[in-house]
MINU-464635 format. One line per 8 residues: number of its first residue (from 0); their letters; for each residue x, y, z of C-alpha. Coordinates in steps of 0.25 Angstrom, whole numbers, plus 5000, padded with zeros to 4 digits. Layout:
<sites>
NUM) A) X,Y,Z | ...
</sites>
This chain:
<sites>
0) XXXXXXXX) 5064,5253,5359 | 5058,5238,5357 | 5066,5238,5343 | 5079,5240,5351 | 5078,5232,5363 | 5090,5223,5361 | 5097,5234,5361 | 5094,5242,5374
8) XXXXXXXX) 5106,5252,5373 | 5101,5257,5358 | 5086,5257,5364 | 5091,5267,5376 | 5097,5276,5364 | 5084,5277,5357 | 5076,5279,5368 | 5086,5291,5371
16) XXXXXXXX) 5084,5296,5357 | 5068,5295,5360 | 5067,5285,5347 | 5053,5276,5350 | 5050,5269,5338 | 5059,5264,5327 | 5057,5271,5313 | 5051,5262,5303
24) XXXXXXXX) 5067,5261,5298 | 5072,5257,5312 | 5061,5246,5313 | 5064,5240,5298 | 5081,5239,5302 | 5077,5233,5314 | 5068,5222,5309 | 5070,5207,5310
32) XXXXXXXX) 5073,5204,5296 | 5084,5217,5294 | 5094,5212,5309 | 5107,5210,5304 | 5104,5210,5289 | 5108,5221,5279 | 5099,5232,5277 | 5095,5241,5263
40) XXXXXXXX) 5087,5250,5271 | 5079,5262,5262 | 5072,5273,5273 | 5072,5288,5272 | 5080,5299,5279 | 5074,5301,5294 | 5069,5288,5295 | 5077,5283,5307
48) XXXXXXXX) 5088,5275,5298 | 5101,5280,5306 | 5095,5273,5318 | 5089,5263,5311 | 5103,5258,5306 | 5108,5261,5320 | 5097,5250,5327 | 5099,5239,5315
56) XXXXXXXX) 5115,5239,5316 | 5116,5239,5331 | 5113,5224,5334 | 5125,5222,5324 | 5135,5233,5331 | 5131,5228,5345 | 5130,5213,5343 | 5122,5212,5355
64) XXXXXXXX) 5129,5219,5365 | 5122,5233,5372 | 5136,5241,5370 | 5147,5242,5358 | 5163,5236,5360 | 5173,5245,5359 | 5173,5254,5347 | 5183,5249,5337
72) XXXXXXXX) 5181,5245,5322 | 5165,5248,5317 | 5155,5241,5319 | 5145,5250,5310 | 5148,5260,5298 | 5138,5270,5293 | 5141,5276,5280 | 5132,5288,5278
80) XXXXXXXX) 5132,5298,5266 | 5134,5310,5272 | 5141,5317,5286 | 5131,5322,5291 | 5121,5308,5290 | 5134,5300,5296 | 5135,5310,5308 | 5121,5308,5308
88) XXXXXXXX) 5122,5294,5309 | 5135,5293,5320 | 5124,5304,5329 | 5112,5292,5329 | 5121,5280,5328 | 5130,5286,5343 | 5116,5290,5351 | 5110,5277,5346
96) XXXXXXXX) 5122,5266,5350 | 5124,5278,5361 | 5122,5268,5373 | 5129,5255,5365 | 5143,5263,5364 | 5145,5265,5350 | 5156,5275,5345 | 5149,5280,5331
104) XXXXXXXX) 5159,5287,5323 | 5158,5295,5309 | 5168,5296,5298 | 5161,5308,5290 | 5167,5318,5279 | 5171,5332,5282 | 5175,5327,5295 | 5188,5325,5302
112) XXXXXXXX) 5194,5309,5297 | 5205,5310,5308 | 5195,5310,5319 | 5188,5301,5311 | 5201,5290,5312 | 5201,5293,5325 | 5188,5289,5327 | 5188,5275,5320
120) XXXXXXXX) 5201,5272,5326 | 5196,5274,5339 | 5185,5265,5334 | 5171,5265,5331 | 5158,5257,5332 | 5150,5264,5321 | 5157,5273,5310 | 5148,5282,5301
128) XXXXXXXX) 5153,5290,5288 | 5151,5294,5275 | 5156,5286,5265 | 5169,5294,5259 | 5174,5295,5273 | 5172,5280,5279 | 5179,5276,5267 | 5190,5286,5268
136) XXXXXXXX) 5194,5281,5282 | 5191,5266,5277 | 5202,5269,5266 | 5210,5275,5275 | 5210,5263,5286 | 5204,5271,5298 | 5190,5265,5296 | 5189,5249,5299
144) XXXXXXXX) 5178,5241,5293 | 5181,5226,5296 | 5170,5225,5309 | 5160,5232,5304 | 5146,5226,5305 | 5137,5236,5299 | 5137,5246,5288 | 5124,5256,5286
152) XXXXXXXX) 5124,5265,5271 | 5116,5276,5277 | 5110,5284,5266 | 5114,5275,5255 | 5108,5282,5244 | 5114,5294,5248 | 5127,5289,5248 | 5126,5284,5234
160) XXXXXXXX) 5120,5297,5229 | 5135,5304,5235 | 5143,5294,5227 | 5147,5285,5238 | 5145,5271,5233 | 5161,5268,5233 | 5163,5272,5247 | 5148,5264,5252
168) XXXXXXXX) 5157,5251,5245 | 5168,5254,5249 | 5163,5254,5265 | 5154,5241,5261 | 5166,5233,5255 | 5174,5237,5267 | 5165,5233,5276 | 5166,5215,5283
176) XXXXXXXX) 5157,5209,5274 | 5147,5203,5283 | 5142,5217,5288 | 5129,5222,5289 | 5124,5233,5279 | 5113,5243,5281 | 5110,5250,5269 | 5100,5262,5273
184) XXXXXXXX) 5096,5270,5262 | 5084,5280,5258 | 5082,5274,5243 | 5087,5263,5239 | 5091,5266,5225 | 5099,5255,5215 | 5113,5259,5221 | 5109,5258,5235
192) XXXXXXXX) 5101,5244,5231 | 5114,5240,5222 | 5124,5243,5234 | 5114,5235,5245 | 5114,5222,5235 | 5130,5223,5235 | 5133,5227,5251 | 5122,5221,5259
200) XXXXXXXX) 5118,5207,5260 | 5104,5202,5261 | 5100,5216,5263 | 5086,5218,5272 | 5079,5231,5263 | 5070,5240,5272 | 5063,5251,5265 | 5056,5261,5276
208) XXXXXXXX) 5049,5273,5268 | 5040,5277,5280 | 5028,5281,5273 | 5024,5283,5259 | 5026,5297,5262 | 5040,5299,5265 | 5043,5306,5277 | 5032,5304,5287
216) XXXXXXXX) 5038,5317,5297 | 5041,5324,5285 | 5030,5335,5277 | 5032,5337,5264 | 5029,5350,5259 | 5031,5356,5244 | 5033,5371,5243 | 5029,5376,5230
224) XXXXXXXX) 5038,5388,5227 | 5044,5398,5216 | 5058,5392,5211 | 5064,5406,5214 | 5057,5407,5227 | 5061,5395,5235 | 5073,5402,5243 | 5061,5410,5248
232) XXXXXXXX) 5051,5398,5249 | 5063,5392,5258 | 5063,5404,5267 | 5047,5403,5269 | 5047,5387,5273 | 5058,5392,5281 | 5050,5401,5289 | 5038,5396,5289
240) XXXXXXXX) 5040,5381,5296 | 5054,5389,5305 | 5058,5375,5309 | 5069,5373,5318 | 5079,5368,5306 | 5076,5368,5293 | 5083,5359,5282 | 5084,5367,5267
248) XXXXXXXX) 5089,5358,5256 | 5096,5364,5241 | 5099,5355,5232 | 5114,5363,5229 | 5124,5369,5238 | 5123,5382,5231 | 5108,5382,5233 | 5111,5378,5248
256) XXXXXXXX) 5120,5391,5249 | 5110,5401,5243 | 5098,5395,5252 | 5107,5396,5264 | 5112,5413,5261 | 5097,5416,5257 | 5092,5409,5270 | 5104,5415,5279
264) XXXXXXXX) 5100,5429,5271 | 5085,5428,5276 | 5090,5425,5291 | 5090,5411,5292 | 5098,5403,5301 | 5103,5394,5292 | 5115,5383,5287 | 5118,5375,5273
272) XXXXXXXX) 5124,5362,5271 | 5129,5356,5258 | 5142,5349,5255 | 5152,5359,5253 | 5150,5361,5269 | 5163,5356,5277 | 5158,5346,5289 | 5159,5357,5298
280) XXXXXXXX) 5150,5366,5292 | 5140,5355,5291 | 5141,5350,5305 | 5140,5367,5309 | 5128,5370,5301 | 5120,5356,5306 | 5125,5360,5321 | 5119,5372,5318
288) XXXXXXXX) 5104,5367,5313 | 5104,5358,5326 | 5108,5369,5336 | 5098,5379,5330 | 5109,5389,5325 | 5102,5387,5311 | 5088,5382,5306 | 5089,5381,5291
296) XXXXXXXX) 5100,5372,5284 | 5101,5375,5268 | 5109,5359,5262 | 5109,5352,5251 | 5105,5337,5251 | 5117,5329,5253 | 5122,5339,5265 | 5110,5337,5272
304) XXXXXXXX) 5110,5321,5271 | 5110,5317,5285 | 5106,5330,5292 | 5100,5326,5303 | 5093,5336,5311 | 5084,5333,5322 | 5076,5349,5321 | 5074,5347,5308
312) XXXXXXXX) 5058,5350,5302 | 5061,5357,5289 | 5066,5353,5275 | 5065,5362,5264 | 5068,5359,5250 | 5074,5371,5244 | 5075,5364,5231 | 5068,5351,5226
320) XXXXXXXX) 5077,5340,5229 | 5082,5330,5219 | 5074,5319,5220 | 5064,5313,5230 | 5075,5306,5239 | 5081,5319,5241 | 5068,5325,5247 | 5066,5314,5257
328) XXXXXXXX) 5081,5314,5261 | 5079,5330,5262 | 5066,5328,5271 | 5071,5319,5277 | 5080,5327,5285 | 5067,5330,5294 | 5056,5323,5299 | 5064,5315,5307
336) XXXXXXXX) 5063,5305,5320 | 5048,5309,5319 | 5049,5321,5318 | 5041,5330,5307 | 5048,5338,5297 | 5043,5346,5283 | 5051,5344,5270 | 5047,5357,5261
344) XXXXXXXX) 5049,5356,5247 | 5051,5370,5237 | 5047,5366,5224 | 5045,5375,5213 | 5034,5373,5204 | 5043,5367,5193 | 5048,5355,5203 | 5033,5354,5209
352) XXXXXXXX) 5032,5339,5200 | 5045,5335,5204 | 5042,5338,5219 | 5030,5332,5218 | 5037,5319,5212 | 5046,5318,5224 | 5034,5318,5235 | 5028,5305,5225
360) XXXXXXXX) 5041,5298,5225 | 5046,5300,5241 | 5030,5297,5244 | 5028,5312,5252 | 5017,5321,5251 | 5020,5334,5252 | 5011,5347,5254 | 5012,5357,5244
368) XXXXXXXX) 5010,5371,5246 | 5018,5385,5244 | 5027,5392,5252 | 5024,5399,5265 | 5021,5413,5262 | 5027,5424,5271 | 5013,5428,5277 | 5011,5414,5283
376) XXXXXXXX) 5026,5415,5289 | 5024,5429,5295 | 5010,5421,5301 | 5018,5410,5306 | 5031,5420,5310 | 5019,5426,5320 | 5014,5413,5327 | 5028,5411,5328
384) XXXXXXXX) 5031,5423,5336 | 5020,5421,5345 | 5026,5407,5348 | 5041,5412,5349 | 5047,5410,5361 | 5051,5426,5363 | 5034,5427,5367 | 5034,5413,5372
392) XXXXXXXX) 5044,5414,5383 | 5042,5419,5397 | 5050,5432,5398 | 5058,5434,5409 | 5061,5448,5417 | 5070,5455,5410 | 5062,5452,5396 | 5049,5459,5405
400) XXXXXXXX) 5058,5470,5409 | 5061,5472,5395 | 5047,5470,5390 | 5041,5482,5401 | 5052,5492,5396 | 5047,5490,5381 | 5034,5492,5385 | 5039,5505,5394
408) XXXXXXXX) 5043,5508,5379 | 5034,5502,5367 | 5022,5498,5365 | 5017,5483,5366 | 5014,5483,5350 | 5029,5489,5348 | 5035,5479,5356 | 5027,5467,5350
416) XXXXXXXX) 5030,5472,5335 | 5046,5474,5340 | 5044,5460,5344 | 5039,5456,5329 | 5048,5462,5323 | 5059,5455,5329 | 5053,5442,5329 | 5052,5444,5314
424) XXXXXXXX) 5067,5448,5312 | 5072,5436,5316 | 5064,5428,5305 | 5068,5428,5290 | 5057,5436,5282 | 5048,5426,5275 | 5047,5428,5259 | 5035,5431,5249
432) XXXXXXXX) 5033,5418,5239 | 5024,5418,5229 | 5017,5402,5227 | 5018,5398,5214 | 5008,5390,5218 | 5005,5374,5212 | 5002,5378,5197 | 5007,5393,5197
440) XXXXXXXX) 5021,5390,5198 | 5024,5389,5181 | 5032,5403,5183 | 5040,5398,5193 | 5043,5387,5185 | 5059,5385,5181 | 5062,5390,5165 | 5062,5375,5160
448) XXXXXXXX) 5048,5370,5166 | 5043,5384,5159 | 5048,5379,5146 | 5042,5365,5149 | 5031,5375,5149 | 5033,5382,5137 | 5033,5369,5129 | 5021,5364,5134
456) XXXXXXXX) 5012,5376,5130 | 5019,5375,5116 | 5014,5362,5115 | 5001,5367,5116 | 5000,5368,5131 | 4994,5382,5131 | 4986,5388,5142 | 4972,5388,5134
464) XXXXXXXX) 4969,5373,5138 | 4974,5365,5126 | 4982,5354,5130 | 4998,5353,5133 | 5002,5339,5125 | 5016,5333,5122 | 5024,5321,5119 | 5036,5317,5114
472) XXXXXXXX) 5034,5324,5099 | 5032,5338,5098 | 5031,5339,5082 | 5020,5329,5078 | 5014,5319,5087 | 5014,5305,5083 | 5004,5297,5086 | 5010,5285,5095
480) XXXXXXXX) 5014,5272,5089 | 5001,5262,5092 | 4990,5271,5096 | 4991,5279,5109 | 4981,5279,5121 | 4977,5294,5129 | 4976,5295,5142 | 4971,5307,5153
488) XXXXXXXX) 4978,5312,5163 | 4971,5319,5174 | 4981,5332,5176 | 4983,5344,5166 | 4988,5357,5164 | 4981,5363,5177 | 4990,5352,5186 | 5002,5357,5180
496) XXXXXXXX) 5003,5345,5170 | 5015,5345,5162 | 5021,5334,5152 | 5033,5332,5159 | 5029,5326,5172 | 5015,5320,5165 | 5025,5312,5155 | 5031,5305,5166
504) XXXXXXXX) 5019,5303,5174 | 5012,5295,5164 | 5024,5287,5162 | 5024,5284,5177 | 5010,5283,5179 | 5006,5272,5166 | 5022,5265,5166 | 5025,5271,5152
512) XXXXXXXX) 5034,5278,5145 | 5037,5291,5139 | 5037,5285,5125 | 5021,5280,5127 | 5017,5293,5129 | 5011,5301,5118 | 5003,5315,5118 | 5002,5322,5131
520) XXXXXXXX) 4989,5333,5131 | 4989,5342,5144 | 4976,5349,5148 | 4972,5357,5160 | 4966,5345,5167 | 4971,5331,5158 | 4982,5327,5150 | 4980,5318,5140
528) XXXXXXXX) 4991,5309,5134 | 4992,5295,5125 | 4999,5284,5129 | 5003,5273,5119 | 4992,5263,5115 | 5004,5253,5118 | 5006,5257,5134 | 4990,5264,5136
536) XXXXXXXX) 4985,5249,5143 | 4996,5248,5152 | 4996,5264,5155 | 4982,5262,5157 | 4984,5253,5169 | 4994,5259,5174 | 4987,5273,5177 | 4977,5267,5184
544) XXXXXXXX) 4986,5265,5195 | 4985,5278,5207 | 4997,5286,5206 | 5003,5298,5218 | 5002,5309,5206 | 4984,5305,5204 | 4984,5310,5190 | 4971,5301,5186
552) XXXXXXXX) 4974,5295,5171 | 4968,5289,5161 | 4964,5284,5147 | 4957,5293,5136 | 4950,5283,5127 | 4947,5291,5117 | 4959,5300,5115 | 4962,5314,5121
560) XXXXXXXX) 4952,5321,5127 | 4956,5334,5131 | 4962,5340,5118 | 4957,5331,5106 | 4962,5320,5098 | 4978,5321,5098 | 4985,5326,5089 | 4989,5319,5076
568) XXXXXXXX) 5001,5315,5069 | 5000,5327,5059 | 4995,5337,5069 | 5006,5347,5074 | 5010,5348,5088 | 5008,5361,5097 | 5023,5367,5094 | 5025,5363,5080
576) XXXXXXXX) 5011,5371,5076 | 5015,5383,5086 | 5029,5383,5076 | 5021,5381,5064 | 5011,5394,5066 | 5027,5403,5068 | 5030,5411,5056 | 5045,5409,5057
584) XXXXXXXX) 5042,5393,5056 | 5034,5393,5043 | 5047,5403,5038 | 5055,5391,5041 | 5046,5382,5035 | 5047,5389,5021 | 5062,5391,5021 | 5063,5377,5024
592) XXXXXXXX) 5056,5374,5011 | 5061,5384,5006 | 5077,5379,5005 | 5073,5365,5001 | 5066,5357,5010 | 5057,5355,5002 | 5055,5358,4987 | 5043,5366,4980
600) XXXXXXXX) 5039,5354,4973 | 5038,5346,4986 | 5049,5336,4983 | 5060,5335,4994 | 5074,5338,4989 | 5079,5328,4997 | 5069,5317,4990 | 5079,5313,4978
608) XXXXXXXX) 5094,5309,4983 | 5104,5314,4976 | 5096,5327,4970 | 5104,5341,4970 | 5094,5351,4977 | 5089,5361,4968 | 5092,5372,4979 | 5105,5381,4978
616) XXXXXXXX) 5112,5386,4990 | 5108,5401,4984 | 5094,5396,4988 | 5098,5397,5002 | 5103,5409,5004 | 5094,5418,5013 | 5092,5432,5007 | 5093,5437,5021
624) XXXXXXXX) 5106,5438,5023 | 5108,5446,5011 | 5098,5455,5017 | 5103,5458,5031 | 5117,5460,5023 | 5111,5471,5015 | 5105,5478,5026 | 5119,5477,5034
632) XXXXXX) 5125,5484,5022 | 5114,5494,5021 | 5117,5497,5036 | 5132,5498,5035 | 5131,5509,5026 | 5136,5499,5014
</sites>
């Protein structure tokens, strides 16, 4: 390793560990301008930033020398926000200061703090934690930061996320000034920024993103799928890629639960992990994922955070995660040290926009397409079995023996159909799912996207060709103060164009707001909509500029082309006409007049102040209700 030549004992453990060429991370810690400075570091899960931290710190542990002293107060502290990531980090911190001596010990929840004190008494080069356990021993007196060197926030973000600001201060306020700070997070939000500017000191900022598309290892794929079908849409994915372990994120525990039972139920071999777990039934359920016992683990997001398994090809998102950070953190867990993974995404038809905004803003392109049918896994169950090693291996005596004495008995075509028949029991039984396909899905859709629906055709969206338009007033549409401008858009209704993502998407393509928006006309190809005359010259620029989404736009000059002029200022909108034609609301029309809105002569009885109305309350009684008591009284025998 020519990056690590000054360091002959570290070079021999990557050279062990078969690690050729630094990561883009491991090369940006390493360079001239970040030695011995702090470091605000913003690099994405499975990019090689354990490691990374492990090169840039050790010139400070060693201080030249090939081997550590005698363990005694730490050198090092590495506060990571979850058990699973901190004993992640103790396993890639011991193999790679393996050959140098260091005695890496972790002080994690859920596990045992006697042994723990036992532990840091002894003494300890390097110490990794969360951040509610290291600060329970540091209040307790067992854990002694006055020669510490170095501290690395692993995960940052995370830790801010789970509430653990106090205890990240508290560890930095405890810690000898004139420390070295590594700050390694995957985003760099304005918490994480305001923590650096407090903490660290003339900070060295490195931001790796890879590529502009995320994950290079990684595939994307997006599963389009029925919201009440995606437990069988998990079971296809499931059979149809059969990797080795397979990762299943829920966003609940209770959705974990009921994933993990109907999975069990189907015959898979799987485990869950979510918070509620005891340390031991997490280390259990890992062991079991690493040694092959299992092949499908069901967790939410926070118990998966620093899972690190080194079979793992297959991510599935049983749910759409929160937000795009999320996803990557999720994906992440795969495609890792070069290896290739897939990140499978179910979306419903309802969450297709939001899917697709989260592919523009973590910079993926993912490959949309329908679930696996159960035919194409019966075709790919066969090539399988023709490739299993059952018919592969060479059969030894005793298997011939038994194989002439079924043939004293059956015939070839009966043994080779037992054989199929047994090679299918094993397997879980693929499902039938209908595609809802790209524009087919609207009855899939969840009950609040169909009202959304609803309101659009009564505001003269219907499905005869005449054009969808909205705004902000749905009685009468003013015409906007200082004149207004109309523009094209090339999408309509045929592209599943809606006003509730198109809204948003003007004001982010032409930098305006919602307020400088008018009508908004949706037709099978175009939408035409009106900008304020005041904003229309800087909207106008600003379009011209290419976009990820390539929706061309562009000015009408001479006003809407698709359905006409617009409307004017007297002209009634789509719903108040539809309410207009019912009978029951000219009725209450008339009995409004009728009980002194307005008199006969046309004068308001509210014109003069002061003036007695000429109404009595006798005038308001409704002769109804003298009706319905006669007939009561005719019908009780009265």
């Amino acid at each position: 390793m020519p990056f690590m030549s000054d360091q002959p004992q570290i070079a021999r453990a990557l050279e062990e560990r078969r690690y050729t060429e630094p990561t883009p991370v491991q090369k940006a810690v390493l360079a001239n301008d970040a030695v011995g400075r702090d470091l605000l570091v913003s690099a994405q899960t499975g990019s090689g930033k354990t490691v990374a931290y492990g090169l840039a710190i050790a010139a400070d542990l060693l201080g030249g020398a090939e081997r550590f002293g005698r363990a005694g107060k730490p050198l090092a502290l590495i506060v990571a926000p979850t058990r699973e990531l901190a004993i992640q980090v103790q396993r890639e911190l011991t193999w790679l200061y393996h050959y140098c001596g260091a005695r890496v010990v972790s002080c994690v929840g859920g596990m045992d703090p006697r042994r723990e004190q036992r532990e840091l008494t002894e003494g300890a080069h390097i110490v990794v934690g969360t951040p509610g356990r290291l600060c329970d021993h540091l209040r307790r007196g067992r854990l002694d930061l006055s020669e510490l060197k170095v501290i690395v926030l692993d995960e940052a973000d995370e830790m801010l996320n789970l509430g653990f600001r106090e205890d990240m201060e508290l560890l930095l306020e405890a810690t000898p000034a004139e420390r070295r700070t590594l700050l390694f997070s995957a985003t760099l939000p304005r918490g994480i920024v305001a923590l650096a500017k407090q903490y660290q000191k003339d900070a060295f900022r490195v931001e790796v993103r890879g590529d502009e598309q995320g994950h290079a290892d990684i595939e994307y794929r997006a599963v389009r799928v029925a919201a009440h079908e995606t437990e069988h849409a998990v079971v296809n994915i499931l059979r149809f890629y059969e990797a080795p372990s397979t990762l299943v994120f829920c966003n609940t525990r209770s959705a974990v639960k009921h994933l993990q039972a109907a999975l069990l139920e189907r015959g898979f071999l799987v485990v869950a992990l979510s918070g509620e777990l005891t340390q031991n039934e997490r280390t259990t359920a890992l062991q079991s994922l690493r040694d092959g016992r299992a092949r499908v683990c069901v967790a939410t997001d926070v118990a998966a955070r620093g899972i690190d398994l080194p079979g793992l090809s297959l991510v599935i998102h049983a749910e759409l995660p929160n937000d795009p950070e999320v996803m990557q953190h999720r994906s992440g867990r795969t495609g890792r040290a070069g290896k290739k993974g897939i990140s499978v995404l179910l979306v419903p038809n309802s969450r297709r926009r939001r899917a697709e905004m989260f592919f523009h803003q973590a910079g993926v392109s993912a490959i949309w397409a329908a679930a696996p049918q159960a035919d194409e896994i019966r075709k790919l169950d066969q090539q399988r079995m023709m490739q299993d090693e059952v018919l592969t291996e060479p059969a030894s005596e005793d298997d011939l023996a038994l194989a002439r004495m079924l043939l004293a008995e059956k015939s070839a075509e009966e043994i080779a159909a037992a054989l199929a028949r047994l090679y299918r029991a094993r397997l879980p039984s693929p499902e039938d799912i209908l595609d809802p396909g790209p524009d087919r899905g609207n009855r899939f859709r969840d009950d609040r996207h169909d009202r959304h629906r609803s309101r659009d055709r009564e505001a003269g969206a219907g499905d005869d060709g005449a054009p969808r338009e909205t705004g902000k007033r749905t009685g009468f549409r003013r015409p906007m103060e200082g004149g207004s401008v109309w523009f094209k858009a090339a999408v309509g209704r045929r592209k599943n164009a809606e006003a509730r993502w198109l809204l948003p998407m003007i004001c982010r393509r032409g930098g305006i707001g919602k307020g400088d928006i008018g009508a908004i006309r949706i037709y099978d190809t175009v939408t035409e909509f009106e900008i304020s005359a005041k904003v229309a010259d800087k909207f106008t620029t600003k379009i011209q500029a290419p976009d990820a989404e390539n929706i061309r736009i562009e000015p009408l000059p001479d006003g809407p082309q698709g359905g006409g002029t617009p409307p004017s200022r007297d002209d009634r909108s789509a719903p108040a006409m539809k309410n207009a034609a019912k009978p029951h609301f000219k009725k209450r029309q008339q009995e409004h007049l009728a009980k002194g809105a307005r008199r006969d002569d046309g004068e308001s009885r509210f014109d003069k102040p002061g003036k007695k109305s000429e109404f009595k309350n006798s005038d308001f009684k409704k002769p109804k209700f003298k009706k319905k008591k006669d007939k009561h009284r005719n019908r009780s025998g009265d």
